[in-house]
FIPAMAR-783603 format. One line per field, with one value per atom (N, C-alpha, C, O, CB): x, y, z. Coordinates in steps of 0.05 Angstrom, whole numbers, always signed. Atoms other than C-alpha are relative to their C-alpha. Glycine has a CB too. Layout:
BEGIN
xx <- c(X:...) $
yy <- c(Y:...) $
zz <- c(Z:...) $
! end
This chain:
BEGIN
xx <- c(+16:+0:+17:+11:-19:-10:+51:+27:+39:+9:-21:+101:+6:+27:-13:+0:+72:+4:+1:-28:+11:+72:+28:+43:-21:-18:+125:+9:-7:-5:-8:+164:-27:-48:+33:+11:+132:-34:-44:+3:+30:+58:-1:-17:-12:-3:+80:+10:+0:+28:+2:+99:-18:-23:+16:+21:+40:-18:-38:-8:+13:+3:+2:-21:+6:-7:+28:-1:-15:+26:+12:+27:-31:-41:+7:+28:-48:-11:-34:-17:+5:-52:-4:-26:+18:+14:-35:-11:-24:+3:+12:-65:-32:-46:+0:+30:-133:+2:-15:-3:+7:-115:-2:-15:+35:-9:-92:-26:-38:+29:+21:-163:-18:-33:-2:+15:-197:+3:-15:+14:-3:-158:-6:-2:+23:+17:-192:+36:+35:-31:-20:-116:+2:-8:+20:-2:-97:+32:+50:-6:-29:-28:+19:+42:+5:-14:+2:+5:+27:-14:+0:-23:+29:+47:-15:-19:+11:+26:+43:-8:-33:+76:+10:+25:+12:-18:+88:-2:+18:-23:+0:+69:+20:+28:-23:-22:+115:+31:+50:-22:-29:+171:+16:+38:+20:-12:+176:-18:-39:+1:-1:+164:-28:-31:+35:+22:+93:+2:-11:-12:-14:+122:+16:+15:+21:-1:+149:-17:-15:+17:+28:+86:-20:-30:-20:+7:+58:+2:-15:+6:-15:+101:-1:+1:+28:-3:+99:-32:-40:+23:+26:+21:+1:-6:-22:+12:+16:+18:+7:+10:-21:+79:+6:+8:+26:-5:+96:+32:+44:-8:-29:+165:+1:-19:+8:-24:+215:+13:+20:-1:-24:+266:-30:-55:+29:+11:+254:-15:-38:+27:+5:+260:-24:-33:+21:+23:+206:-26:-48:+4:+13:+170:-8:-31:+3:+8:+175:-12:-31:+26:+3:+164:-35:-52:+29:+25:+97:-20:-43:+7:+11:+76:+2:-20:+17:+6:+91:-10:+6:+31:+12:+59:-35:-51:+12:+31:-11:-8:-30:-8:+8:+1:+1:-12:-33:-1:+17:+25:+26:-7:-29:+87:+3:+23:+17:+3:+65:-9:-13:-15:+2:+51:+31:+36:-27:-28:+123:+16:+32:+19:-16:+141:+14:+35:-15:-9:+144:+22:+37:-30:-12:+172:+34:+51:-9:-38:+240:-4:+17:+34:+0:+223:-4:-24:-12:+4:+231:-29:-40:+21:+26:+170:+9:+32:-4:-1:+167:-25:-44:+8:+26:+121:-4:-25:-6:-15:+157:+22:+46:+0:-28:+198:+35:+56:-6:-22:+252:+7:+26:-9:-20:+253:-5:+8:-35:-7:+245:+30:+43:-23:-23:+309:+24:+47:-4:-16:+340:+2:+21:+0:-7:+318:+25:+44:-16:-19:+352:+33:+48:-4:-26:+416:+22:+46:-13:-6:+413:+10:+25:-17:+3:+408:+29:+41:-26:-23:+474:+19:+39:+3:-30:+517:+2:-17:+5:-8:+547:+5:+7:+34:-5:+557:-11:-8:+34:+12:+521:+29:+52:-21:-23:+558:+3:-16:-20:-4:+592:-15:-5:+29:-3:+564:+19:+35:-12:-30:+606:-10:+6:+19) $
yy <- c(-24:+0:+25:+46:+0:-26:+48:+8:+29:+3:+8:+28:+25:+38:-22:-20:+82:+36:+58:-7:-26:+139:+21:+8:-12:-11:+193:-3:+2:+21:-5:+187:+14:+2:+27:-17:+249:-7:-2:+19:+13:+217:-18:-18:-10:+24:+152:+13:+3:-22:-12:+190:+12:+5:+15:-6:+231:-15:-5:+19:+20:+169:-11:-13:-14:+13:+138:+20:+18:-13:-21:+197:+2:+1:+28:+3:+200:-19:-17:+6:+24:+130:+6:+9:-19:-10:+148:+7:-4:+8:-20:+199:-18:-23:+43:+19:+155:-19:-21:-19:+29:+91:+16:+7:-31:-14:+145:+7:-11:+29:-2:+172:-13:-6:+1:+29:+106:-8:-16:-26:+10:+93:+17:+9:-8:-17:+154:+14:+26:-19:-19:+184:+27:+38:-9:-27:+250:+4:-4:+14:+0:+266:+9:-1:+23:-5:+291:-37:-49:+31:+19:+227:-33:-44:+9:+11:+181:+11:-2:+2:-6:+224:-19:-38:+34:+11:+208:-33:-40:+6:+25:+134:-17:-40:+1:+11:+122:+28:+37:+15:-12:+165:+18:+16:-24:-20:+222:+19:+14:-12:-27:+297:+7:-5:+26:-5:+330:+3:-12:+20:-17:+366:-21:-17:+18:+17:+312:-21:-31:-8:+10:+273:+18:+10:-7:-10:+329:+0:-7:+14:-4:+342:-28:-28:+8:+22:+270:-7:-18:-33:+5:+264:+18:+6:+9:-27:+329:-8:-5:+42:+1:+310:-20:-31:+17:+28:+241:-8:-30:-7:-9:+268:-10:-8:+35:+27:+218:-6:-5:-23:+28:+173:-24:-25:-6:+29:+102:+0:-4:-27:+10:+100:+8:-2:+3:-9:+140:-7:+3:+37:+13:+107:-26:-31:+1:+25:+38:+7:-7:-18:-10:+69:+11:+1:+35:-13:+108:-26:-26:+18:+22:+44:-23:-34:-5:+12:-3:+23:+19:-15:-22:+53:-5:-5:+23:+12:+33:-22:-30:+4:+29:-38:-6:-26:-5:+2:-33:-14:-18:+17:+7:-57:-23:-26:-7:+21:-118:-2:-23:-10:+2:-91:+14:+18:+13:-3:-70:-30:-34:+15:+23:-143:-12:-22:-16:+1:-149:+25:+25:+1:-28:-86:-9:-14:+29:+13:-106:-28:-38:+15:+25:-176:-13:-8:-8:+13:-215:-14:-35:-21:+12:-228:-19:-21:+12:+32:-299:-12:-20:-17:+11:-321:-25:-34:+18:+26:-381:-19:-13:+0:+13:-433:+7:+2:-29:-10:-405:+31:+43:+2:-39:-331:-20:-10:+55:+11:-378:-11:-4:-24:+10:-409:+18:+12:-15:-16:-341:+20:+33:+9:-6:-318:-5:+8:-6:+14:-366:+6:+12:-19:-9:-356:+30:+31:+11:-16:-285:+10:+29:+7:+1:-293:-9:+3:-21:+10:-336:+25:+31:-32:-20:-280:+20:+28:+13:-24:-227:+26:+47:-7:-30:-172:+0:-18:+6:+4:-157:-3:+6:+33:+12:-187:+27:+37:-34:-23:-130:+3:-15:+0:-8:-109:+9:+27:+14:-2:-121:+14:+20:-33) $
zz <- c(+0:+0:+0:-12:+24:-2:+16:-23:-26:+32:+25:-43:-11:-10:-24:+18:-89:+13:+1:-14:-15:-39:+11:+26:+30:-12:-21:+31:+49:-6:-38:+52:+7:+15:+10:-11:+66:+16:+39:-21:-4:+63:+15:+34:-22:-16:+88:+37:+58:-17:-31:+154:+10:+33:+7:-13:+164:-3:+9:-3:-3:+151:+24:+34:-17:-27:+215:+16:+36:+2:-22:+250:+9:+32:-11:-12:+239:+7:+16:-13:-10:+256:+25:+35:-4:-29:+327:+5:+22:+13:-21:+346:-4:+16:-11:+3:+315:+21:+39:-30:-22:+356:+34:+52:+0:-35:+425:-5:+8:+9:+3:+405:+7:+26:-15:-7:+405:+31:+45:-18:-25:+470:+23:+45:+4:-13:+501:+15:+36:+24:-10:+516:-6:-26:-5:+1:+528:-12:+2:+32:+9:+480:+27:+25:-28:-14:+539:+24:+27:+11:+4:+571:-6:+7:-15:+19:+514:-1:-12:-25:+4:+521:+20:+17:+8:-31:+599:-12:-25:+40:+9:+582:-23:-20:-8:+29:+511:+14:+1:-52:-9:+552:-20:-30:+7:+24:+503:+3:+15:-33:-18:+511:-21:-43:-1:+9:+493:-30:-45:+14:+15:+441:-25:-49:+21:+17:+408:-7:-29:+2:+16:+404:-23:-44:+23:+12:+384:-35:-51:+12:+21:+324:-21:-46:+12:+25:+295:-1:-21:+7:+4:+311:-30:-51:+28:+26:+254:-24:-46:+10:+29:+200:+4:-18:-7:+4:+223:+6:+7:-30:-7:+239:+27:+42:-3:-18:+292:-7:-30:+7:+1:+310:-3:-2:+41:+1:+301:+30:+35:-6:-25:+378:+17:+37:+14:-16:+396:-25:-21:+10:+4:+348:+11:+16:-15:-19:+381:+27:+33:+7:-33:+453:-5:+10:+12:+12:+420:-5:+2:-29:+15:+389:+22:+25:-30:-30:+458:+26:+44:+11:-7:+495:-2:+17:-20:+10:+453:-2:-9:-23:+1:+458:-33:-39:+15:+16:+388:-18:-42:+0:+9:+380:-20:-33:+24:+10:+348:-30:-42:+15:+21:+283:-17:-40:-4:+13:+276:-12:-30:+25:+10:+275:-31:-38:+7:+31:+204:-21:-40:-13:+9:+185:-1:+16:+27:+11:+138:+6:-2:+22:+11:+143:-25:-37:+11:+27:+83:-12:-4:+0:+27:+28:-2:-11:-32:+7:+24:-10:+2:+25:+15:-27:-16:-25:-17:+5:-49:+2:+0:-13:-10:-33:-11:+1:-8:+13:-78:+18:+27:-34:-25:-36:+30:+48:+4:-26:+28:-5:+14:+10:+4:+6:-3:+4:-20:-4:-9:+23:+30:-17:-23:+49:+21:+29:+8:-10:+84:+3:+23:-13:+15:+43:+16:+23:-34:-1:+60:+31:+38:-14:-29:+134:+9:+27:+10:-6:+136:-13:+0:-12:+2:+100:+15:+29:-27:-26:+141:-17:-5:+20:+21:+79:-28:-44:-8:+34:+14:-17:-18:-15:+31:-43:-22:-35:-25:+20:-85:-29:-41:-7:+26:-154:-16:-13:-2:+14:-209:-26:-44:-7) $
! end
């Protein structure tokens, strides 16, 4: 879904995510700051542009009980036994292989 879409969008996408689910969860952003251990002001700021670190994304996102849809996030597409196998592959090397 988010393939076709600029960063920019793809972050205030998730930004408005939160504040929807903190919504749903009847929190107050100030609330959700003390709780995900990050400053009003910076909830603020990524609720509206989507703008963060990673880390206060995880903390935001275990915070809502949400952390669990990060799991996937950069895990490998495996849609057949052939990318399960390069998965695999890929998992045992320690450095991408140069382009020649």
């Amino acid at each position: 879904m988010f393939d076709l879409h600029p960063p920019e969008v793809i972050c205030r996408t998730l930004g408005e995510r939160v504040r929807a689910l903190r919504l749903a969860r009847n929190l107050s952003q100030q609330e959700l700051a003390d709780m995900g251990g990050v400053s009003l002001s910076t909830l603020r700021r990524f609720e509206a542009s989507g703008q963060g670190s990673t880390q206060m994304l995880v903390q935001i996102a275990q915070a809502l009980g949400a952390a669990d849809g990060l799991q996937n996030l950069f895990a490998p597409s495996i849609r057949s036994i052939a990318d399960a196998e390069r998965a695999e592959r890929a998992a045992q090397r320690q450095r991408a292989r140069r382009r020649g």
